[in-house]
C-alpha positions as CSV (number, residue, x, y, z in Angstrom):
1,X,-1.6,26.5,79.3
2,X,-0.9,29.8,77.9
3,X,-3.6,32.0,78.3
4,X,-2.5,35.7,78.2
5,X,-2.2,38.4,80.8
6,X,-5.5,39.0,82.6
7,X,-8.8,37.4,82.7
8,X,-10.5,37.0,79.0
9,X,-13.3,39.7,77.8
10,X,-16.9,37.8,78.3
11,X,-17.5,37.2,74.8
12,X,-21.1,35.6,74.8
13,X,-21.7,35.0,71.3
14,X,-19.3,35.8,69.3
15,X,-18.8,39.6,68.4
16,X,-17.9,39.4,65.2
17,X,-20.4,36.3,64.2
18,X,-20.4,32.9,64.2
19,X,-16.7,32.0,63.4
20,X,-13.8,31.4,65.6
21,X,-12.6,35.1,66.4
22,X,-8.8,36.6,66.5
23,X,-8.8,39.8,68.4
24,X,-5.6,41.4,67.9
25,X,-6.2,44.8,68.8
26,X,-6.5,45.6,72.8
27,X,-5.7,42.8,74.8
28,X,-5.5,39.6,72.5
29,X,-7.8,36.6,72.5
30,X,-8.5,34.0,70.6
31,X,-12.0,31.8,70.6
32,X,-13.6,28.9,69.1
33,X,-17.0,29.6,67.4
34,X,-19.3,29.1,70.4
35,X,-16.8,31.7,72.0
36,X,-15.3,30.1,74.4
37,X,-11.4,30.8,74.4
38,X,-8.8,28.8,73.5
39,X,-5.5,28.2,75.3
40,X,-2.3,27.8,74.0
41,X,0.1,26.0,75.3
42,X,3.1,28.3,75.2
43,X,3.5,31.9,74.3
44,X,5.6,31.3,71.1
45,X,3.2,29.3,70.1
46,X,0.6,32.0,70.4
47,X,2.8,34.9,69.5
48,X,3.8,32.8,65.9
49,X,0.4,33.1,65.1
50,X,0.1,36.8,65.6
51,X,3.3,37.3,63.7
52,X,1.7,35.2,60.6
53,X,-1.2,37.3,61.3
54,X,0.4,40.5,61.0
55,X,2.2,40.0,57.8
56,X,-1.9,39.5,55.6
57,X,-1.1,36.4,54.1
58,X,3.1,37.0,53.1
59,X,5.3,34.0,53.6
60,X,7.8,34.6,56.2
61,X,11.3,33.1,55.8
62,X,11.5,30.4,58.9
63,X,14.6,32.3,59.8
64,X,13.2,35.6,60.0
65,X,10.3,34.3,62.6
66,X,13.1,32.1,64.3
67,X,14.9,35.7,65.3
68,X,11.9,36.7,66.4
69,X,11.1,33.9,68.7
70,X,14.2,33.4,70.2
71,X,15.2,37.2,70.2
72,X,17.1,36.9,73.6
73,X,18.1,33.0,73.9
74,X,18.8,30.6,70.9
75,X,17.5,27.0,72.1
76,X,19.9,23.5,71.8
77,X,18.1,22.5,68.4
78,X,16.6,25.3,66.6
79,X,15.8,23.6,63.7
80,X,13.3,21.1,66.6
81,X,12.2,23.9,68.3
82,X,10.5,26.1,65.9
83,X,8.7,23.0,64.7
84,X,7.8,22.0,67.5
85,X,6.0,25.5,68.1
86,X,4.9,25.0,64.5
87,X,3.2,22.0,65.5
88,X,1.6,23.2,68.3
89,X,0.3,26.0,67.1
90,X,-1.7,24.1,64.4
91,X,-3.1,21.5,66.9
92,X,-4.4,24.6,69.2
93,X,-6.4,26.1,66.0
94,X,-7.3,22.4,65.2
95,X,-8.9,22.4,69.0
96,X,-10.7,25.3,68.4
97,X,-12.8,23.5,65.5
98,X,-10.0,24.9,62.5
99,X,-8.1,23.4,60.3
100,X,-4.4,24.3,61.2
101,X,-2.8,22.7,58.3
102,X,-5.0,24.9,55.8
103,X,-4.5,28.0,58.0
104,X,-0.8,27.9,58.3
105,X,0.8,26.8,55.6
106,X,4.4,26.0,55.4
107,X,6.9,24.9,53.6
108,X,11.2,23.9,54.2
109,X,11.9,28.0,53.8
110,X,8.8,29.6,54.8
111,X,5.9,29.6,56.9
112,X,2.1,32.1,56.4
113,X,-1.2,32.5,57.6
114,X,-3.8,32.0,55.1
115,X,-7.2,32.8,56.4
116,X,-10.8,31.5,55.2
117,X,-14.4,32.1,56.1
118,X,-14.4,30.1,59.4
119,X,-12.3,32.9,60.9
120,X,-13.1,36.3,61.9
121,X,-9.8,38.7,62.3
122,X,-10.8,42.0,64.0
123,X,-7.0,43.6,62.1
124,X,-8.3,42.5,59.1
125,X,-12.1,43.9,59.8
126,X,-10.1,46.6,60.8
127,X,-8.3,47.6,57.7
128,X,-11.4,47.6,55.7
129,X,-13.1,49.9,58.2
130,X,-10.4,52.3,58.2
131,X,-9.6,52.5,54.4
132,X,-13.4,53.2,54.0
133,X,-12.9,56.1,56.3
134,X,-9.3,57.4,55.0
135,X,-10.7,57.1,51.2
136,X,-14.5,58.8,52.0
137,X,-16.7,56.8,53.6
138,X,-20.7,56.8,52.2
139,X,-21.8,56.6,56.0
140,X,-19.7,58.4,58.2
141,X,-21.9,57.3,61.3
142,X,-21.4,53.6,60.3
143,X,-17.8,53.4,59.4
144,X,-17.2,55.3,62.9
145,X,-19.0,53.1,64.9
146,X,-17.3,50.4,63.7
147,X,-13.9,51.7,64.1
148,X,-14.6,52.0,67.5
149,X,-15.8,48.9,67.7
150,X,-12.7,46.9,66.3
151,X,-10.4,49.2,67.7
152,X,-10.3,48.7,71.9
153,X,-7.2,49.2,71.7
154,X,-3.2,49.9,70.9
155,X,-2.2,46.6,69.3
156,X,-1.7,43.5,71.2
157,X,-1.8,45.4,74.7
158,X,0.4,43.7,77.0
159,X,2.7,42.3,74.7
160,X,6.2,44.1,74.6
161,X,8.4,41.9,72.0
162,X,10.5,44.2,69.8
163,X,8.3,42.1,66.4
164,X,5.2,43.9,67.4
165,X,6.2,47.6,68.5
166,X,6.7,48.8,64.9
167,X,3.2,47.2,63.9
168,X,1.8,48.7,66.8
169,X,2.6,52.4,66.5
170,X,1.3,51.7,62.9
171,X,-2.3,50.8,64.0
172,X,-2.4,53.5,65.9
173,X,-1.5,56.2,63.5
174,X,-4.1,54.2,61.2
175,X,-6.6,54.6,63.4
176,X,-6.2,58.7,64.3
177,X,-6.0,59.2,60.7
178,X,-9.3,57.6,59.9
179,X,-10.8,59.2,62.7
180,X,-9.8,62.3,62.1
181,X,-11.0,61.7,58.4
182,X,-14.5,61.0,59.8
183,X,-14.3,64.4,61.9
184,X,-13.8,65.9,59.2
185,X,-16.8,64.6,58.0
186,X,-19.1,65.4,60.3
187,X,-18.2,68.8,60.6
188,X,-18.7,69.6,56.9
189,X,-22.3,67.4,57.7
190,X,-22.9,70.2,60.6
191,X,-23.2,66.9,63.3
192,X,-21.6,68.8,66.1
193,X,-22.6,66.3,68.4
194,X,-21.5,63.7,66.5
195,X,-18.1,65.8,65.8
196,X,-17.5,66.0,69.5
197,X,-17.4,62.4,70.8
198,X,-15.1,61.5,67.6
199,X,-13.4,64.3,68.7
200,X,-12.8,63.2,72.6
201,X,-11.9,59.8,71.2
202,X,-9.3,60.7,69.2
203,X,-7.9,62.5,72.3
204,X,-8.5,59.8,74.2
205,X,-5.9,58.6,72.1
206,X,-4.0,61.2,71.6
207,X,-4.5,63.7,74.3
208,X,-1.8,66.6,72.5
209,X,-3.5,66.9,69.4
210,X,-4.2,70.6,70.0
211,X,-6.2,71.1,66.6
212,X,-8.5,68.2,67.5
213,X,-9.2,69.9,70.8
214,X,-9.9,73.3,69.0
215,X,-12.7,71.4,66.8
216,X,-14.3,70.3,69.9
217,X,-14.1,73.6,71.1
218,X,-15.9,75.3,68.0
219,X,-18.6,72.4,68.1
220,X,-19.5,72.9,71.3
221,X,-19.5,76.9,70.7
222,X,-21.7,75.7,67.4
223,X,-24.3,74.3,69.8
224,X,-24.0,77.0,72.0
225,X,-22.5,75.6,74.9
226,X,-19.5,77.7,75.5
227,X,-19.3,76.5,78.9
228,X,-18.3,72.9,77.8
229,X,-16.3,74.8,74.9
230,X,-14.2,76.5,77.7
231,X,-13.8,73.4,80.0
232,X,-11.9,71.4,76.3
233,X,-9.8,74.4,76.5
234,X,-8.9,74.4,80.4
235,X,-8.5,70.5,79.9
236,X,-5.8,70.7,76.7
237,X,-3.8,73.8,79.0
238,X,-3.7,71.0,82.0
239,X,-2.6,68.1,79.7
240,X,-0.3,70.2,77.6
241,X,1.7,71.5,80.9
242,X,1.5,67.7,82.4
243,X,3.4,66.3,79.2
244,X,5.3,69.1,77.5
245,X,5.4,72.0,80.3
246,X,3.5,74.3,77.4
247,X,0.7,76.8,76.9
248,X,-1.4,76.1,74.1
249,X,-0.8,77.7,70.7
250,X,-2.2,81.6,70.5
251,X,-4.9,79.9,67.5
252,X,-6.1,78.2,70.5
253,X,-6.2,80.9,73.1
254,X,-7.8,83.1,70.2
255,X,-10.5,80.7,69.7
256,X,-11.3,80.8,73.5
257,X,-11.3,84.3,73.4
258,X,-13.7,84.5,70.5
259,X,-15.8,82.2,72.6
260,X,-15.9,84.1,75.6
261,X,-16.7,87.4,74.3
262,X,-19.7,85.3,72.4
263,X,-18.2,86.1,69.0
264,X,-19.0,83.4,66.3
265,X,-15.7,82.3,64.9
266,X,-15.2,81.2,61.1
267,X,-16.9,77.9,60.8
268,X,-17.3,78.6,56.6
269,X,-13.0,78.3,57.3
270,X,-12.9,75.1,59.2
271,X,-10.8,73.1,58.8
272,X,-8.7,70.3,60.4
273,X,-5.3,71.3,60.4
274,X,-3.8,67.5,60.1
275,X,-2.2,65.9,57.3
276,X,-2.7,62.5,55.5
277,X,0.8,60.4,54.5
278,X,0.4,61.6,50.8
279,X,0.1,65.0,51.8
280,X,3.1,65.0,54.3
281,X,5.3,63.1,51.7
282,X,4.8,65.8,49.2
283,X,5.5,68.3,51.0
284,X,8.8,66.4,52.3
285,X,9.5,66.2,48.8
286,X,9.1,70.0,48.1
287,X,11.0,71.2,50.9
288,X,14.3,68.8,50.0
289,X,13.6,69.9,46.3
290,X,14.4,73.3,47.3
291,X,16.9,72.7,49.6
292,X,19.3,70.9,46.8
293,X,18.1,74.5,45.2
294,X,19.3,76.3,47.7
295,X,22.5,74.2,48.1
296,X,23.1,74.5,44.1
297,X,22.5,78.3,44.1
298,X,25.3,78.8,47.2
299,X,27.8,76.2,45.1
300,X,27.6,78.8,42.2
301,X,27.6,81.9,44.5
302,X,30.5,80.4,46.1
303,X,32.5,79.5,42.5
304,X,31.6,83.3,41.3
305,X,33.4,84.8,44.4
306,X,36.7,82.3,43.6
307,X,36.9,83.2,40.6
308,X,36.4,86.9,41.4
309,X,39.0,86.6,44.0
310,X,41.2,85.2,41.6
């Protein structure tokens, strides 16, 4: 039996209520409603639920999830294999108190996931918690908590299939931009100390995301404990030479400066120097807008001077 790499999480009761639980992000599991977790026989038949899982409810072509499969090794009868996975992944969720034929649903072309109320999905929990915080969260304390909570991790840790790497990268992104969203949030609340541990979790994450460490830096120097501030700066300098071989920016060396010589630096400025999609599409679009510009202006420069030279 199929039961994933490492030993299982002690769930107790179920963290996310009642329900048989999918836990996609960090190391995967899957348990039946008094928590105990279920084993699946092979791990196609485990990864073709995650695949359903990851596509909210869209029918995949049977081929498609076939060449996903089988990337590396096409088996005798293809046709018999993938139903035979089919079939046992639907008997697993039927052992785990589900129904499998309601959950996945399939038809001669195509096969989905359709979720219900005896299932919890922490992806799913997950995209509600982060659109709350990308979009403006109400309760910035609440939404953050829970973000942490679903998210323990990149996205199906431990698996390394080619289906899942796009998906995983993502999640991840997902996740830093809400988090940096709720940041944002509790600095223009004045939270400093809630603005700090966001802050170390996002480099936790992310441990080169220079502006990040410079927020820490002026929340600490906000609370004024210029010490700590100082030590975020000595520990971006040590992971910025370890992975890149670079000093920090001179906005960050200013900043530590400013907090040295006990001078109060702009907090009425602050501001968190990252970018949502929208934004960083736009401006995209503004710099190849002037670029064809720039390319029209040198095709009529360049037409002038023939026909001068002419």
């Amino acid at each position: 039996m199929w039961r994933g790499s490492g030993k299982y999480a002690k769930l107790g009761k179920n963290t996310l209520g009642e329900k048989a639980y999918i836990k996609m992000l960090g190391p995967p599991q899957v348990a039946n409603a008094a928590a105990r977790p279920v084993a699946f026989p092979t791990q196609r038949s485990r990864n073709l639920l995650f695949i359903l899982i990851l596509e909210h409810g869209r029918a995949m072509s049977r081929e498609k999830i076939f060449e996903q499969l089988w990337s590396n090794n096409t088996p005798a009868q293809p046709k018999r294999a993938f139903n035979s996975e089919l079939w046992r992944l639907r008997k697993t969720l039927a052992s785990a108190g589900l129904d499998g034929q309601k959950l996945v649903v399939s038809d001669a072309e195509t096969v989905a996931f359709k979720t219900d109320l005896n299932v919890d999905i922490d992806l799913y929990l997950f995209d509600q918690a982060a659109a709350k915080a990308i979009n403006g969260s109400d309760n910035a304390q609440t939404t953050t908590r829970e973000i942490e909570r679903l998210y323990q991790g990149e996205l199906l840790a431990g698996i390394y299939d080619d289906w899942c790497l796009t998906f995983r990268e993502t999640y991840r992104g997902y996740f830093l931009e809400a988090m940096e969203n709720l940041l944002t949030a509790q600095i223009n609340n004045r939270c400093w100390r809630d603005a700090i541990r966001i802050g170390r979790r996002i480099v936790k994450e992310d441990p080169l995301l220079e502006h990040v460490h410079r927020e820490i830096m002026r929340s600490y120097a906000h609370l004024g404990e210029r010490a700590a501030a100082i030590r975020q700066y000595e520990d971006l300098c040590a992971r910025l030479d370890k992975e890149l071989g670079v000093a920090p920016s001179s906005e960050s060396a200013a900043l530590r400066d400013a907090i040295i010589s006990d001078e109060k630096p702009d907090f009425s400025q602050l501001k968190l120097r990252s970018k949502t999609l929208d934004e960083l599409k736009t401006h995209i679009s503004d710099i190849s807008a002037a670029l064809r510009d720039a390319e029209n202006a040198l095709e009529r420069l360049s037409d002038s001077l023939s026909q001068t030279a002419e």
